[in-house]
Structures are given as structure tokens and as C-alpha cells.
N, C-alpha and C positions, 0 to 999 in steps of 0.2 A: 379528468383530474379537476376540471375549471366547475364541475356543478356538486363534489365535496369538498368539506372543512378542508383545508391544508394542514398536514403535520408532518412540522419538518424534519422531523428527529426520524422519520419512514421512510421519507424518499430515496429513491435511488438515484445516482450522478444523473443518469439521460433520461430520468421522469425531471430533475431538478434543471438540463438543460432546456428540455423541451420546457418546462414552466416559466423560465426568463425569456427567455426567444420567444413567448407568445405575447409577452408585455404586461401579464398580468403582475406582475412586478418587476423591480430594476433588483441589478443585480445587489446594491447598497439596502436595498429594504430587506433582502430576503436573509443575508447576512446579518442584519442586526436583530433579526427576530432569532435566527440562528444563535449569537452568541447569547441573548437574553437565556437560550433552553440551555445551551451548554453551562452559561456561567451557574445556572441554576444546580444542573446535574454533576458539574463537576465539583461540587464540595462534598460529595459523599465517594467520587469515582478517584479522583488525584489523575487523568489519565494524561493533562496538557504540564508540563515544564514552563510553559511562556506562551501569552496569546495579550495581542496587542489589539483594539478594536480600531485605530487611527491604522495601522498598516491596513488591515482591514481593508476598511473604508477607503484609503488608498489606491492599495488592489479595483478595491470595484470602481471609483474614478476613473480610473484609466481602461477600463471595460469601455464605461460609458464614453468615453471621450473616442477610442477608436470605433464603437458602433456608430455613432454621431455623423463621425468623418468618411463612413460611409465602407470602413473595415467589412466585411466577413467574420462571422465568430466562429471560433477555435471548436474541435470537438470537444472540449470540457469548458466551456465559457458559461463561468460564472461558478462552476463546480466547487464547493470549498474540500478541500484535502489538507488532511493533517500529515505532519514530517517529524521521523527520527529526531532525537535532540544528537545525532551522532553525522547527521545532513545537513553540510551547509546551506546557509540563507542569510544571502546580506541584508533585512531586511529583521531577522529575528537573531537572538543571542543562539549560539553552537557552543553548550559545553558540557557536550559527553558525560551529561548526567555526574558531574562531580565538581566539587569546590576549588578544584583546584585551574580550573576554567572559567569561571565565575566572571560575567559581562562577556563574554569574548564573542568577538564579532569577525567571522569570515570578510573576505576582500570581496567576493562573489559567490552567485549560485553553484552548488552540484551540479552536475551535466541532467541528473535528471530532475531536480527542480527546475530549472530554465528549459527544459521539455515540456515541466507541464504547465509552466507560466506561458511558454510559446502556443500553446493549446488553448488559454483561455481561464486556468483555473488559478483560484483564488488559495492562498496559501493561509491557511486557518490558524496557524499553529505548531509549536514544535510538543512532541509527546514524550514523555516521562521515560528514559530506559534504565539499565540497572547502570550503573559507575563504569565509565569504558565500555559498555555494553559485552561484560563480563559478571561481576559478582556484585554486593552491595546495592539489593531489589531497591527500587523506590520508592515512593508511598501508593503506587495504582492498586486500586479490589478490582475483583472481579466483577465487572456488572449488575451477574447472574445473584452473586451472594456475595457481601463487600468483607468477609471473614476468609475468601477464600482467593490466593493468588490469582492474578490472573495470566500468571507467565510470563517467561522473560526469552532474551533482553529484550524486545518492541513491545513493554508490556501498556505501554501509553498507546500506542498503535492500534492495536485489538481492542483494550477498552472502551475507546474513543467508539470506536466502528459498532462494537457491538451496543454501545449503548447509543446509539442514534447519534452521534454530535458532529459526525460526516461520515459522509456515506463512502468517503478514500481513504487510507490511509497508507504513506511508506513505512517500512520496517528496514530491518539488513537480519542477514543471516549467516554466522560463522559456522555454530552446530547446534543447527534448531531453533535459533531464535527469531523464527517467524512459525514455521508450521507449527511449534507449542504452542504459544500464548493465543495463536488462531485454534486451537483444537481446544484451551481450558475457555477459550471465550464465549465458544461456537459461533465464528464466520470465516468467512471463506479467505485462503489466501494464495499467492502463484509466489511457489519462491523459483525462478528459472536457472536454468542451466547455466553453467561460466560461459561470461562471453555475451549473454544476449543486451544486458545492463548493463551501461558505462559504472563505476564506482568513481568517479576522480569526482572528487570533494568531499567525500566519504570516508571515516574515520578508518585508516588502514590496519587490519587485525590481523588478518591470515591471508593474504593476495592471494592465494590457492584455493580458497575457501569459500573470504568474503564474497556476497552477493544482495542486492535492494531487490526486495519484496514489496510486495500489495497488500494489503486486507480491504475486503471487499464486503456485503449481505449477499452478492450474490456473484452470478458466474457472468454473465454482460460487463459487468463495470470493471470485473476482473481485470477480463479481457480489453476491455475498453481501451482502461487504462494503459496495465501491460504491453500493449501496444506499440501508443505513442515514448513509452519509456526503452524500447528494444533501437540497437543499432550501433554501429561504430560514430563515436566520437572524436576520433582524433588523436587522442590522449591516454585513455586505459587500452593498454594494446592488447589484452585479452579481448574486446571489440574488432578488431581489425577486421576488416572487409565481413564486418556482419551486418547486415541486408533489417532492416524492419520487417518484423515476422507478421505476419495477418491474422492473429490472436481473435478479435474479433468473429471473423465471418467460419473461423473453426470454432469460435464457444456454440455459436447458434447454428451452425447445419447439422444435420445427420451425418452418423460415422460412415464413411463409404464402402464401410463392413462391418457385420457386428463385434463388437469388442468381445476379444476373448483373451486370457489370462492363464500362465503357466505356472504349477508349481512343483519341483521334484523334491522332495526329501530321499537324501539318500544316506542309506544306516551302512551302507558296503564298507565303511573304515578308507582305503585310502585308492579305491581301484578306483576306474578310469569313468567319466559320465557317459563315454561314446556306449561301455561294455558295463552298463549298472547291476549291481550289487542285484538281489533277489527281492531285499525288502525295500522294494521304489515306491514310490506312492506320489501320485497323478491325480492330483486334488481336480482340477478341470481347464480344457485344454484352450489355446494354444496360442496363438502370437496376434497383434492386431497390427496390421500393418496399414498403410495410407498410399 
């Protein structure tokens, strides 16, 4: 990476940690080059609600100040990640993409922004969702074509990601509101099972439902991230005695079998799956287990 240009709107989180950790810049410079591209790109994109370059700068101070002291860095140190405008951050205004929230400042972090602050990563920004992260889109385009939606509600989330301005970004998801606007954006995103992601500081919608998403460029940082954002907290008891899953070193091995996939359509009307109907159809076969 050290003998081409740098372009930072490319990098990926652990090309952009490995790039601070070798010293070829501080976390404060690489940031401010970073928002120069974003402020640049986001007046055609809308993807940020709020982005302050003194927190910022903040943020990367206090990098500096614990590497100095002789800290260990986090595995996202120095990472910048963009956050739902529906995730608190006491550091940034929280208001649920509507006027009627307007200034409102959380008491403290979400359980999992103060995850990935404990990690090392710099909080870039809060992104654009629709009103409640419900209906009333926001001003985000899509990337790809700025005529065309880029999906909702984390529709600030996936813009951001897809159009280089970090390489992380959190969503939430009630019903789809991450795997959409990741599929109109094209990048990658983990919306997990209930239970694996604390929600407490998290705009409450459907507690059955609600779950924090990733968007990602690729499947590493996914994971990466995913990660350090999995476990019980204390607080959302839908977490309760859940364990931090090894996301990571599952994105990158080989399947310990080959994946294989089932599919039955069955036209039998209402008989039983054990005793299927005549016209079954066995697209290709069969279960992947681990």
C-alpha cells in the first residue's frame, strides 16, 4: 500500500488500520483528508445528517494520547464508521431523522457505539434515515445514479459506504431496512439474528423485530466489525448470556463442507411435507451444516 497514491474513499477498515499502525500517517491527518473527500462528495450524495470535524479531531486526539501512553490499539483504531441518526451518540445530535427531535443530545453512547469506540474507531458521523426510520425518505441518492433512491430507512448508511466516505457503516433493521438499501446500493451488509446485537440506545420500534446492521465493501470488515459489536450487555435481555460470535475467522476460512442449499415447492394443496404431493420439485440439494 506504502509504494501507491493513497485513495481514501478505497480503503478498506484493516487496509486503513494497517495504514495508521505503520505511521505513515496519524490518525488526525488521515481523517481530515477523509472529510475534505466526503465534504466534497456529499453535496451531491445527502448520505451524513451531522458530521462535526472538531469531534473528529477529538476522536483522533485521544487515539494519539493513548498510543503515546503506550496503549495497545484497538482492532478498529483509527477506523472512521458512520452511525444511524436513530443510534445514540453523545458526542453527535440523535434525532431520528425528524424535526421534532431537532438538537437532541443523548446522555451516552449505544452499547454498540461505545463497542466500537472501545475498539479504537473514530465515529465519523451520524447518517441520513427516513423520519422514525419509518416513512418520510430523506434527501440520500443513490451513489450509483443520484435520480435514483437509495433505500431505506439506513438509506444514509449504504450511501456513505457505497460511495467511499467510510469504509463502516451501522444501520438498524425493523423490515429490511438494511438488506434493501444494501442491495439498491450494491455493498455488502450482516443484518444478525435477535439476540446477537445489544439494541439499548437504540430508537425502540418493534423489540421483536428491531436489530443493528453493518454495511460493509466487503466480507472481512463485515465480519470484522460484526464481531466486536456481538454479546450480552447487561441491558437488552434479548443479549442474555450471548457469548461474542467469531465472525471473523468464519468470513475467511473455508466451509468445513460444501455448501449446499434446499428448495421444495410443493403444489400438493394441503398434505403433509413428510408424504409430498406428486408435483415436488428439488431445485438442488441439501442442508450445510458446520
Amino acid at each position: 500500500m506504502s509504494g501507491s497514491p493513497l485513495n481514501v474513499s478505497e480503503l478498506t477498515a484493516l487496509q486503513i488500520r494497517e495504514h495508521l499502525l505503520s505511521g505513515q500517517e496519524t490518525v488526525e491527518e488521515f481523517t481530515v483528508k477523509l472529510g475534505q473527500f466526503v465534504d466534497a462528495a456529499d453535496d451531491k450524495i445527502h448520505a451524513f445528517a451531522h458530521r462535526d470535524d472538531r469531534v473528529v479531531a477529538l476522536q483522533a486526539d485521544n487515539l494519539l494520547r493513548d498510543r503515546t501512553a503506550g496503549h495497545l490499539p484497538g482492532p478498529l483504531y483509527g477506523v472512521p464508521v458512520a452511525v444511524k441518526d436513530i443510534i445514540d451518540t453523545m458526542d453527535f445530535p440523535t434525532e431520528y431523522g425528524s424535526l421534532i427531535h431537532q438538537g437532541r443530545y443523548s446522555v451516552g453512547d449505544a452499547t454498540v457505539v461505545s463497542r466500537l469506540r472501545a475498539a479504537g474507531a473514530v465515529i465519523f458521523g451520524k447518517t441520513v434515515t427516513t423520519e422514525f426510520a419509518t416513512t418520510h425518505a430523506g434527501p440520500t441518492c443513490n451513489p450509483h445514479n443520484t435520480a435514483h433512491t437509495p433505500g431505506g430507512s439506513s438509506s444514509g448508511s449504504a450511501a456513505a459506504v457505497a460511495a467511499g466516505m467510510v469504509p463502516v457503516a451501522l444501520g438498524t433493521q425493523t423490515n429490511g431496512s438494511v438488506i434493501r438499501p444494501a442491495s439498491y446500493c450494491g455493498v455488502y451488509a450482516y443484518k444478525p439474528s435477535r439476540g446477537l446485537v445489544p439494541r439499548t440506545g437504540v430508537l425502540d420500534q418493534s423489540p421483536s423485530l428491531d436489530e443493528v446492521g453493518v454495511f460493509a465493501r466487503n466480507l472481512e470488515d463485515l465480519a470484522w466489525v460484526g464481531e466486536i459489536l456481538t454479546g450480552d450487555d447487561g441491558h437488552d435481555a434479548a443479549t442474555a448470556r450471548q457469548a461474542p460470535r467469531r465472525l471473523y475467522d468464519v468470513a475467511v476460512s473455508e466451509p468445513p463442507l460444501p455448501p449446499k442449499f434446499c428448495f421444495v415447492k410443493h403444489l400438493g394443496g394441503t398434505r403433509s411435507i413428510r408424504k409430498p404431493a406428486k408435483p415436488t420439485r428439488l431445485l438442488w440439494t441439501t442442508w450445510a451444516t458446520a
